[in-house]
C-alpha positions, 0 to 999 in steps of 0.5 A: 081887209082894212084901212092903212096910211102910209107915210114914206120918205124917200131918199133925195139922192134919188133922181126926181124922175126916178121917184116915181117908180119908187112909188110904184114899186111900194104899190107894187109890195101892197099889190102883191100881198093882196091890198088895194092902192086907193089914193097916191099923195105926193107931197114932193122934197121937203126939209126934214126935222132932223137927220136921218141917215145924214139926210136933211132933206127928203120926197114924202108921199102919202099913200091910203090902202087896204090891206088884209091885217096879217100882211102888214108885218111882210108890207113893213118889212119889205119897206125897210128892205128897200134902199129908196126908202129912208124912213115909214109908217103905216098907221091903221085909219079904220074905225074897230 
């Protein structure tokens, strides 16, 4: 197993109490592919760069985890499937 981040922006026309069970169901996507949610970060609705998906504004969290190296292909995968989630990335933190 390894060490990830993952940065997720998730979309504003998500009600702000609903944001919360997206973020447990993207702990819910590494649970089930066997990885371990250290740390939860959320940093809360921010302006964005630049659109995305006609998009100015979206709620970032970050998240550290580890996961096993061959689940991460599935992990991404499943993050682009999800309708809450605008944009990701998972970033390998682990020195090799």
């Amino acid at each position: 197993m390894r060490d990830y981040e993952l940065v997720l922006i998730i979309s504003p026309e998500i009600a702000e109490e609903d944001v919360p069970s997206a973020i447990d169901k993207v702990s819910q996507f590494i649970a089930g592919r066997g990885g371990v949610v250290e740390s939860v970060n959320r940093w809360g609705r921010r302006k964005l760069a630049y659109s995305i998906q006609r998009h100015l504004e979206g709620n970032y969290v970050v998240t550290q985890f580890r996961l096993d190296p061959d689940q991460v292909a599935g992990l991404e995968t499943s993050l682009g499937l999800a309708e809450e989630v605008i944009r990701h990335l998972v970033v390998r933190t682990d020195e090799d």
